[in-house]
N, C-alpha and C positions, 0 to 999 in steps of 0.2 A: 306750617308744613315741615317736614323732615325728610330728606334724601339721601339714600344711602347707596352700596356698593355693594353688592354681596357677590364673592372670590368664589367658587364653586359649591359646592349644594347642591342636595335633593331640590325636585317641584315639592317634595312635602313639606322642606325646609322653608322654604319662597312660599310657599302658604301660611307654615306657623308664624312666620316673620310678618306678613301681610296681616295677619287678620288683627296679632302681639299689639304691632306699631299703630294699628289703626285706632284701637282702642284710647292711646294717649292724642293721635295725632291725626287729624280727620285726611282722609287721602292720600298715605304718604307713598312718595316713589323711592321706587326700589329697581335699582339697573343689578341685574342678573346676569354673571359671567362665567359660564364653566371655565373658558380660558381662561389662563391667568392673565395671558398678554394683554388682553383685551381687558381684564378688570384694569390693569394700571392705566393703560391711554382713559377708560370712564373715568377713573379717579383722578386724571392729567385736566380733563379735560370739562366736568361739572363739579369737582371741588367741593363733593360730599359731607354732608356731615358726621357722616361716620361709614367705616367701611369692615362687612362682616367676613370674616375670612374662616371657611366649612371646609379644612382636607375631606379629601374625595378617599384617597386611600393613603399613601407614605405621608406623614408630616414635613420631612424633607422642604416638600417645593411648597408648601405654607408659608416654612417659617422664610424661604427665601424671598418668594411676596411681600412676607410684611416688610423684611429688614428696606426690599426697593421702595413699596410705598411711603415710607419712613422718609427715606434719601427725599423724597419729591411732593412731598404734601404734608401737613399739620392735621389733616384730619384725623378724631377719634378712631383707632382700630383695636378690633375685637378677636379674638378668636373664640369663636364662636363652635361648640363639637363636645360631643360625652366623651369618655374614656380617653381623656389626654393626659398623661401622667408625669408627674412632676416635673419630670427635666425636662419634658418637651413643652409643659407652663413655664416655666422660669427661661428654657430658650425665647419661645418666646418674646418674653417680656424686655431680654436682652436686646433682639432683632428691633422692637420698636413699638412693641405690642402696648396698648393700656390696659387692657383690661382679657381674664378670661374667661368664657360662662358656658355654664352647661348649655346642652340646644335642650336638656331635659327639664331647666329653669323653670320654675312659675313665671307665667304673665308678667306677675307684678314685680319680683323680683329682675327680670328684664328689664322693663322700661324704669325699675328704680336706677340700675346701674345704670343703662341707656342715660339717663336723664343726668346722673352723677357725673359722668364724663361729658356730656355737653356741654355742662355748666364751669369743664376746666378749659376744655378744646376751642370753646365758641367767643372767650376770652382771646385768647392768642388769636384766632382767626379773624376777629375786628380788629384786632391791636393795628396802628399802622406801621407799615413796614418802612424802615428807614436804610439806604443803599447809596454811600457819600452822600451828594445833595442833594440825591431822589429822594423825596415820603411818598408813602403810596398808601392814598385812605382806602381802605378794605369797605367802608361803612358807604361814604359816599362816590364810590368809584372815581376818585379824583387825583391827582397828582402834580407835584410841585417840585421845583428845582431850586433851591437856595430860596424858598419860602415864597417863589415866584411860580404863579398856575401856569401849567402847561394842557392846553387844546388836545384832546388825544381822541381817536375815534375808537367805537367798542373793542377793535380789533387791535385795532395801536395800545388800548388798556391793556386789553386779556393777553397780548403778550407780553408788557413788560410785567406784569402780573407772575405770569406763570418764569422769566426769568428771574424776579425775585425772588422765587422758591428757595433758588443757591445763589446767592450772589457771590461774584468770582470762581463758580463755577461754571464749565461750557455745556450747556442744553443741546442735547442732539436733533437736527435736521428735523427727524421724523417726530419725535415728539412733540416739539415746537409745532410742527403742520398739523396733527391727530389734535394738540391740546389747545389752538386757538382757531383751526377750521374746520377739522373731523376726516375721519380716516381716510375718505375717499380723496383729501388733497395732500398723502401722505409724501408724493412725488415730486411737490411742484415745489423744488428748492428755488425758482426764478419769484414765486411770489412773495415768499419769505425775504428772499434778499432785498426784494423792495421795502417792504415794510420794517421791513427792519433799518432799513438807511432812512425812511422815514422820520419815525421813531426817533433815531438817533440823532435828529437831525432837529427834532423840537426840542427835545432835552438840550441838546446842547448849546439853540439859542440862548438857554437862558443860566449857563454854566458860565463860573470864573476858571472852571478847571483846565488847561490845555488840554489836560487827556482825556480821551476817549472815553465813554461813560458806558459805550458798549461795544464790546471786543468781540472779533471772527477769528473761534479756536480752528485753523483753515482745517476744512476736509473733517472736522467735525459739528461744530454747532457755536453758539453765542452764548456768551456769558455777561452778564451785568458785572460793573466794577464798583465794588464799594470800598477797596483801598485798604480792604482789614488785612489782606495778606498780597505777596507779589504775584501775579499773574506771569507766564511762562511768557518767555520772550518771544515764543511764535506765532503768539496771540499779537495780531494784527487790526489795524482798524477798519469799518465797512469802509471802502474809499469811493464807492459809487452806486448809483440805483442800480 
């Protein structure tokens, strides 16, 4: 099966793409986003395997899309649209883009490209992610501290998951809630902070490190620490459930 993302578009777009993908790919789901906002929380938050980005009218806010979903996911993206001309392909490809294809494409020439970038994206996206003494198996949903397994439940994964994205980077509040419980718990910073002192709290049984493996950028979000670069000194530790 294959899952994608598609940024804005026609329903006749969301047809051609339906009927394209089906061909290679028996049933494939396709989350559909006129919003943009809402395509990155899908993309935050099912970790598509590839994500189609249709400007509706200015390229402007595409290219802006892609360069965020860039920042926040490894998924294949596409710009997907007829008459994009040059500088706004090679923009872009700058922003983060892989790949650009007509919506005018053959079938087959789609799902060949389709299929081309899978085979580079789907690489990286099993690779395990390594974050100081965190590894976090992508393949077997599992994860380890100094080669030592850590007990995590789907929710304790899918967040330190999704703070892998950027390690020693701070993931904001809302994202964090949209991309590991769904948009309706986007408020509920009391449940996040538990789990996240949770979280931080297994990991770090089984840490040599004194410091903190996961930092509270205050009044904004949490960042995993993997030590590659200095974390801001206001970035403080979770100190309680």
């Amino acid at each position: 099966m294959i899952r994608v993302v598609v940024a804005g578009g026609s329903s006749a777009v969301i047809q051609t793409l339906s009927v394209v993908l089906g061909v290679r790919w028996p049933s494939p789901e396709i989350l559909h986003h006129e919003d943009l906002e809402s395509a990155v929380a899908a993309v935050t938050a099912v970790a598509p395997d590839a994500v189609f980005v249709c400007p509706m009218d200015e390229i402007r806010p595409s290219l802006d899309f892609i360069a965020r979903v860039r920042s926040i996911s490894r998924s294949g993206i596409i710009l997907y649209a007829d008459g994009v001309d040059a500088i706004d392909r090679v923009n872009a490809f700058e922003m983060g883009a892989d790949d650009c294809v007509e919506a005018s494409a053959s079938p087959m020439e789609l799902i060949a490209r389709l299929n081309a970038l899978l085979r580079r994206t789907r690489r990286v996206l099993d690779a395990p992610r390594v974050c100081g003494p965190v590894r976090i198996d992508m393949t077997s949903n599992t994860a380890t501290v100094e080669n030592r397994p850590v007990a995590l439940s789907p929710r304790e994964f899918r967040l330190l998951k999704v703070l892998s994205e950027r390690p020693d980077v701070p993931v904001g509040h809302a994202e964090l809630l949209t991309a590991v419980w769904g948009p309706e718990y986007v408020t509920d910073t009391d449940l996040l902070r538990k789990t996240v002192f949770r979280l931080r709290s297994k990991l770090e049984q089984h840490s040599s490190d004194d410091h903190p493996l996961i930092v509270n950028a205050r009044g904004t979000g949490y960042a995993l620490r993997d030590g590659s670069k200095q974390l801001a000194a206001t970035r403080e530790p979770v100190l309680s459930a």
